[in-house]
NUMAR-920797 format. One record per residue: residue in one letter; y, z, x of N, C-alpha, C, O in turn; residue number from 1. Coordinates in steps of 0.02 Angstrom, whole numbers, padded with zeros to 5 digits. Atoms other than C-alpha are relative to their C-alpha. Layout:
<A <Y Z X> <Y Z X> <Y Z X> <Y Z X> NUM>
...
// end
This chain:
<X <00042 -00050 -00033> <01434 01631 03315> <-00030 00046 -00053> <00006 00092 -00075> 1>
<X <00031 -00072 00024> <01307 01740 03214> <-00002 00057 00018> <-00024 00077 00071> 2>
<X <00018 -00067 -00033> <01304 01889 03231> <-00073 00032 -00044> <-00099 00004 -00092> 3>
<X <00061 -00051 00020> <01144 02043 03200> <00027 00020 -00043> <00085 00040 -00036> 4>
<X <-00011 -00045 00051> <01147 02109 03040> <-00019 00098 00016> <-00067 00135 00008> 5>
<X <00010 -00096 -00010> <01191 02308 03091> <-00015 00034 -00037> <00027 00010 -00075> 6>
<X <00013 -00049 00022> <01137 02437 02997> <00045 00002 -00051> <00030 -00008 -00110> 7>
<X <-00054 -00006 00043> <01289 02458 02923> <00046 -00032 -00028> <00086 -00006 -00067> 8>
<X <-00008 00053 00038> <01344 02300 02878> <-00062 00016 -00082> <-00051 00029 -00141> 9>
<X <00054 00015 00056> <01163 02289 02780> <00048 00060 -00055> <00072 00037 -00106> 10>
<X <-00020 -00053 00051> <01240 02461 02687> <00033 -00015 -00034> <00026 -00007 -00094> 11>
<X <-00074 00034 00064> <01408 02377 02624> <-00043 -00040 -00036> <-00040 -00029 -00097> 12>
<X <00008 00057 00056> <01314 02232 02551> <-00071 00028 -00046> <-00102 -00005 -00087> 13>
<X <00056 -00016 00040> <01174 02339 02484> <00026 00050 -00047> <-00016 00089 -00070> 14>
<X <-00020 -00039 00052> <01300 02436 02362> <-00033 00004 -00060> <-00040 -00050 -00088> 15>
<X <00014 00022 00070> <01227 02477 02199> <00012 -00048 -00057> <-00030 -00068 -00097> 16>
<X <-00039 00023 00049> <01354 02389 02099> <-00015 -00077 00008> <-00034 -00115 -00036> 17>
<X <00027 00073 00010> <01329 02220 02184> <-00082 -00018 00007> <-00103 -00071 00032> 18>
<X <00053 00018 00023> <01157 02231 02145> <-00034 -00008 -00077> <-00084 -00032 -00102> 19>
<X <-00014 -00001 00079> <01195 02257 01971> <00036 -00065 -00042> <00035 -00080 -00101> 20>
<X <-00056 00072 00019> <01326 02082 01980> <-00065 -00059 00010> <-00077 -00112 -00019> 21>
<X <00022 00068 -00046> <01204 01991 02092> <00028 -00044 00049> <00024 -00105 00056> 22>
<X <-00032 00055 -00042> <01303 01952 02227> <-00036 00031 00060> <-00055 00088 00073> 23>
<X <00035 -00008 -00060> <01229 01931 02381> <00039 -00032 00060> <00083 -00073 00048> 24>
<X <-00055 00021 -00067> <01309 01894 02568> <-00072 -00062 00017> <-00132 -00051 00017> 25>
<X <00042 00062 -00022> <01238 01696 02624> <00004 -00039 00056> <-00019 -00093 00073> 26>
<X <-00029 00032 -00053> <01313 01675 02764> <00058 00053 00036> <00108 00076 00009> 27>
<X <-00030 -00075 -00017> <01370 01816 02908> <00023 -00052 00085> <-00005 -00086 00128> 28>
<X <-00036 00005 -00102> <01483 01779 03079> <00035 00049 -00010> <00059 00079 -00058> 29>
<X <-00075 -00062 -00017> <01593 01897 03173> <00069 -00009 -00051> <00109 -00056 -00048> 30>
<X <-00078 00018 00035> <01743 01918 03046> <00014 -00054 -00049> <00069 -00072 -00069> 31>
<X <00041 00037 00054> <01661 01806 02926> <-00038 00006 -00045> <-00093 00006 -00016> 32>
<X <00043 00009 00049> <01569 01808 02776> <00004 -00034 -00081> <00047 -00034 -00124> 33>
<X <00021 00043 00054> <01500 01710 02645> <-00052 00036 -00059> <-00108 00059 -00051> 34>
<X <00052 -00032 00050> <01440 01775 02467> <-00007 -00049 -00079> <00035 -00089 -00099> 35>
<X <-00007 00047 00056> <01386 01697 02305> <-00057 00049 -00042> <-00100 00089 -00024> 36>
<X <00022 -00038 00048> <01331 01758 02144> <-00014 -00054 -00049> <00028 -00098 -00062> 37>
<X <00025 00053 00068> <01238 01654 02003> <00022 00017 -00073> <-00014 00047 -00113> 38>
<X <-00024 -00023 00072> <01344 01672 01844> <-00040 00007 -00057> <-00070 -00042 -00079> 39>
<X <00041 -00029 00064> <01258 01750 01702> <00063 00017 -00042> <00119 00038 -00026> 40>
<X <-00042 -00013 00068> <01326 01757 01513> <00026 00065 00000> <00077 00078 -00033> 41>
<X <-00054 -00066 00016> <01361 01954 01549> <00036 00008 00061> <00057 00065 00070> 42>
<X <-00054 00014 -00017> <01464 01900 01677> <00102 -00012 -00034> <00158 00000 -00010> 43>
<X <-00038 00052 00029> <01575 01808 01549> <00055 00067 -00033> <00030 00123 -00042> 44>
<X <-00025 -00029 00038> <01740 01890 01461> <-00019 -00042 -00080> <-00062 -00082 -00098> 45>
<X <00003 00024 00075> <01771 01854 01277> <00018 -00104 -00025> <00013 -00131 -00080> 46>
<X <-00005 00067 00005> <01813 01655 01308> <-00046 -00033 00025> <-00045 -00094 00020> 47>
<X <00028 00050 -00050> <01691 01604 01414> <-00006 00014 00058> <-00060 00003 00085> 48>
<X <-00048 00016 -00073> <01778 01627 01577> <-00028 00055 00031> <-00022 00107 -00002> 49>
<X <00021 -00055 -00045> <01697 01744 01715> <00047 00043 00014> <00103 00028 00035> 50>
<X <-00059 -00043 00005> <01784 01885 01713> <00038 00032 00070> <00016 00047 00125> 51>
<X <-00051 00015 -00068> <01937 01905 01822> <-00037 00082 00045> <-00039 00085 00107> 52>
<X <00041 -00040 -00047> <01833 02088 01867> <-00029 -00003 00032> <-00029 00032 00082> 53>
<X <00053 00017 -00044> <01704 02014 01928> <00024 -00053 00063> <-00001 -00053 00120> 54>
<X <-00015 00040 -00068> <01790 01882 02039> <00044 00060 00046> <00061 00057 00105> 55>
<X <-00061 -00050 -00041> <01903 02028 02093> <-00025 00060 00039> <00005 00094 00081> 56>
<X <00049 -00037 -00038> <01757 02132 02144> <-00044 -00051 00064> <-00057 -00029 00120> 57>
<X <00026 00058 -00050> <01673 01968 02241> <00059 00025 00058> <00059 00070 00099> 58>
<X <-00053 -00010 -00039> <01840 01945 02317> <00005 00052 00055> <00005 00039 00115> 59>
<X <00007 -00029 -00041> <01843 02113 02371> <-00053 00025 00042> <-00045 00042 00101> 60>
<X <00057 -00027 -00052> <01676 02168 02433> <-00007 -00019 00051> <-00015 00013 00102> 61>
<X <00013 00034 -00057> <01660 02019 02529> <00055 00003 00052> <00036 -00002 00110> 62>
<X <-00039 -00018 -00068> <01800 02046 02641> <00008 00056 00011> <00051 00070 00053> 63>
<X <00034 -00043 -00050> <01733 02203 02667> <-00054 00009 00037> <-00070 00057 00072> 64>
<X <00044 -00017 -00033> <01600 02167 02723> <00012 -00048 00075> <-00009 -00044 00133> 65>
<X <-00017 00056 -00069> <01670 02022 02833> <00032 00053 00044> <00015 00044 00102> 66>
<X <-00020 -00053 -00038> <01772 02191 02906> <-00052 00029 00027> <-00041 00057 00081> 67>
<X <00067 -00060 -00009> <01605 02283 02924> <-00016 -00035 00072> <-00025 -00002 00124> 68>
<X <00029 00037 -00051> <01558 02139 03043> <00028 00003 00091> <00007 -00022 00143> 69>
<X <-00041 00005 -00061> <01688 02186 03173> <00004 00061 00015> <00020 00074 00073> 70>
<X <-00005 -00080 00008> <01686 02379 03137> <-00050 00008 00069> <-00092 -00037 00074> 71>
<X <00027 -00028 -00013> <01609 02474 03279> <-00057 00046 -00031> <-00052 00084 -00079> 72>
<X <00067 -00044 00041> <01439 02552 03240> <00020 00080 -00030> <00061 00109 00005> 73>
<X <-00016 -00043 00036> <01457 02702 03133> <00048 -00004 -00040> <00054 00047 -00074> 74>
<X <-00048 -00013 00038> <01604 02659 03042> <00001 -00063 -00054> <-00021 -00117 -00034> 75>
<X <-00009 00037 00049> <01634 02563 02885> <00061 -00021 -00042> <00103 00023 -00046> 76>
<X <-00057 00016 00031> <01766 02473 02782> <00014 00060 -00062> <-00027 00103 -00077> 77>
<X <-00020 -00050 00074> <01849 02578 02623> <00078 -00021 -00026> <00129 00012 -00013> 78>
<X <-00035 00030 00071> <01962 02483 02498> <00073 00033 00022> <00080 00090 -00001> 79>
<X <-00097 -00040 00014> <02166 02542 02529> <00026 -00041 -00079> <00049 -00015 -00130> 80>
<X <-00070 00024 00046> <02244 02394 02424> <-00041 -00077 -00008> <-00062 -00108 00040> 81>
<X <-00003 00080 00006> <02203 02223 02368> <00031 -00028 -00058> <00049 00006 -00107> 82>
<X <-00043 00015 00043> <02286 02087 02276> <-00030 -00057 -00010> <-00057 -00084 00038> 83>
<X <00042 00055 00006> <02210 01939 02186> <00049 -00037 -00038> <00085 -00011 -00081> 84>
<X <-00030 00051 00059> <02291 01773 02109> <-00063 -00019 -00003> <-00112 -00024 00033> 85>
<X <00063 00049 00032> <02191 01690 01996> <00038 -00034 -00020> <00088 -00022 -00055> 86>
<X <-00024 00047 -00004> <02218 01531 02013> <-00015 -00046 -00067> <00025 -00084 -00093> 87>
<X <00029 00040 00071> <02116 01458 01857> <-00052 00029 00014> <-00079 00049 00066> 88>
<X <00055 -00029 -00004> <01984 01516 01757> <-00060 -00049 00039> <-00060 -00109 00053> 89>
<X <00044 00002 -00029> <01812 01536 01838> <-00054 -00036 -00046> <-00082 -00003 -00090> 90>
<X <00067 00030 00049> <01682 01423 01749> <-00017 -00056 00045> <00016 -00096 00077> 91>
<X <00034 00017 -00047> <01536 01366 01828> <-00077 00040 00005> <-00086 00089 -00030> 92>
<X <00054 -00024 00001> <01349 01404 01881> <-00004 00043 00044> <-00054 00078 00038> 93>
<X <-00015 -00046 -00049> <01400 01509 02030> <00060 00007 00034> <00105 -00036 00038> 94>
<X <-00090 -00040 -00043> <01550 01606 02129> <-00036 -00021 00052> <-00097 -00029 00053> 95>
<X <00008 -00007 -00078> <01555 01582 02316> <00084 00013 00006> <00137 -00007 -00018> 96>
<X <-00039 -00023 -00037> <01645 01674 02417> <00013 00014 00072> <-00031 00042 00103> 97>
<X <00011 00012 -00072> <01713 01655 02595> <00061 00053 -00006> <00099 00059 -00054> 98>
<X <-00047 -00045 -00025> <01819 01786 02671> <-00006 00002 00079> <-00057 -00015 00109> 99>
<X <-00019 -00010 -00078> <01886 01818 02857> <00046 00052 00013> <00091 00063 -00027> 100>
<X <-00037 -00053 -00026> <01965 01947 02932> <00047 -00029 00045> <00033 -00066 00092> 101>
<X <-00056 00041 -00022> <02146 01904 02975> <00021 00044 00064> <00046 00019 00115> 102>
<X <-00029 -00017 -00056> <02178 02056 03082> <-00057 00074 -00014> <-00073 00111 -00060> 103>
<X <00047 -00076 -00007> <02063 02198 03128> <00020 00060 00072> <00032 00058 00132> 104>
<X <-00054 -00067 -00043> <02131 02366 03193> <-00066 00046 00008> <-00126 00039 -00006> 105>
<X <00042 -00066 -00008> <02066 02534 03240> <-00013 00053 -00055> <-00059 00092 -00063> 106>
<X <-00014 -00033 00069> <02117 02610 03085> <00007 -00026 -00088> <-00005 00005 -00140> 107>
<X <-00023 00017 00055> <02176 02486 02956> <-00030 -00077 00003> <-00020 -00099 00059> 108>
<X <00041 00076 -00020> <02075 02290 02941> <00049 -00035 -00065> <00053 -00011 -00122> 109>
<X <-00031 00067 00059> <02182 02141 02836> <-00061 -00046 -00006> <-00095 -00058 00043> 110>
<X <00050 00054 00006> <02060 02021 02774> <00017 -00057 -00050> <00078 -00046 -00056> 111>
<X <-00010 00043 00034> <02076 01872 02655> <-00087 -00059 -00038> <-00137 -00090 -00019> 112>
<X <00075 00036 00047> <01946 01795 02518> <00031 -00071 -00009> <00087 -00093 00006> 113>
<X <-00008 00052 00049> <01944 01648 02438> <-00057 -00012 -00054> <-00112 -00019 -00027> 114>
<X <00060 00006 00056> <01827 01628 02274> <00012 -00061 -00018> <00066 -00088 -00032> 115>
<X <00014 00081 00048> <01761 01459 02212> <-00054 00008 -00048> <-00109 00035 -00042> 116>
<X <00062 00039 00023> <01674 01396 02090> <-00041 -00044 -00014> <-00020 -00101 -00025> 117>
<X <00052 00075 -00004> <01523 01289 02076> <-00020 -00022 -00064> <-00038 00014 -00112> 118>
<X <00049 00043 00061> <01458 01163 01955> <-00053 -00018 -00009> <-00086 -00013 00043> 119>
<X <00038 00044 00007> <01338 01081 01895> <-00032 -00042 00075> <-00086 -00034 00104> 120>
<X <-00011 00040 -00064> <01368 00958 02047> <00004 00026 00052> <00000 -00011 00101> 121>
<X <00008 -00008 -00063> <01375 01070 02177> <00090 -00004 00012> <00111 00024 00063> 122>
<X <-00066 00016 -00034> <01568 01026 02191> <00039 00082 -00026> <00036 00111 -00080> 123>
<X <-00043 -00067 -00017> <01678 01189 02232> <00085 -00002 -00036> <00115 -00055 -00038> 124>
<X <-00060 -00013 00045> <01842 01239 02135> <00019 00047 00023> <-00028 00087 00024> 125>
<X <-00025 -00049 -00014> <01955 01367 02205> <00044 00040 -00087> <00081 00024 -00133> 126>
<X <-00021 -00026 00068> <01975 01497 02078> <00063 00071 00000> <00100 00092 -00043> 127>
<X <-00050 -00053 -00020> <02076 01640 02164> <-00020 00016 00069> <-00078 00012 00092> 128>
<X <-00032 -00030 -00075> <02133 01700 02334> <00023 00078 00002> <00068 00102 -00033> 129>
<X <-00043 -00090 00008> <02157 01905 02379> <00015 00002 00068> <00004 -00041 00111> 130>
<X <-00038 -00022 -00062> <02232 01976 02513> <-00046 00090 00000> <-00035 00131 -00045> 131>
<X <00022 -00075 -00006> <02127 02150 02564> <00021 00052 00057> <00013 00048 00118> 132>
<X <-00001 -00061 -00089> <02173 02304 02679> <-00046 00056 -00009> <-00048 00094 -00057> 133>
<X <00067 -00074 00009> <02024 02436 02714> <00033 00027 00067> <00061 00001 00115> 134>
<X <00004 -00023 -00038> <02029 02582 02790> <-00076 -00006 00049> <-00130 -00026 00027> 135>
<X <00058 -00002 -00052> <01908 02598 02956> <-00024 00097 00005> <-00009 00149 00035> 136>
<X <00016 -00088 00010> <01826 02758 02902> <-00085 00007 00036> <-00127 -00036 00025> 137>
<X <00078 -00046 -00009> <01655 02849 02974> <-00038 -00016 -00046> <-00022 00004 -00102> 138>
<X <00059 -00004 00069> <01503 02799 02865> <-00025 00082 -00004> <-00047 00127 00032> 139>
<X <00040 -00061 00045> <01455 02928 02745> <-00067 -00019 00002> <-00109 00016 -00027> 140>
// end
């Protein structure tokens, strides 16, 4: 089921910062969302390897914004706690990221990412898994 991009969804995914990464949301359902970012060299740490910040910011945005999707109008997700394994490094021509919201409250939303990455080929690699809890706060 799609849902309307609200107002305040558009706001989470129009943060400064991920306009600064390049990640963009590609795909929106209720308690769902899909994001992907085209790896660039100042992505990269000192080996190569996309840096575990940047998947750890994917990770989290996007399952806030997959929270945003279930939020009542006026209110927005806000970061308590997350936790990321990285599973293996990230190398590749793009991140995607799918997240779902495991349990959504009145106050407190659990969500869950998963980051892959893509090749060449198109074929997907799981690169880390987080676990997120936002608070359900009033948009500023």
């Amino acid at each position: 089921m799609t849902v309307s991009l609200t107002d305040d969804f558009k706001w989470v995914m129009n943060a400064p910062f991920l306009k600064l990464l390049g990640l963009e949301a590609v795909g929106v359902e209720s308690g769902k969302v899909v994001s992907r970012l085209t790896v660039r060299e100042d992505h990269h740490q000192q080996n190569g390897y996309v840096h575990a910040g940047v998947v750890g910011t994917m990770a989290d945005h996007t399952a806030g914004a997959a929270s945003a999707t279930v939020m009542e109008e006026g209110f927005m997700p806000l970061t308590i706690e997350f936790k990321v394994n990285l599973l293996r490094p990230a190398v590749g021509r793009a991140l995607v990221c799918e997240a779902n919201v495991l349990k959504a409250g009145k106050a407190v939303t659990v969500a869950e990412s998963e980051v892959f990455a893509e090749d060449d080929n198109g074929e997907h690699k799981l690169v880390a898994k987080a676990t997120v809890t936002l608070a359900v706060v009033p948009r500023r």
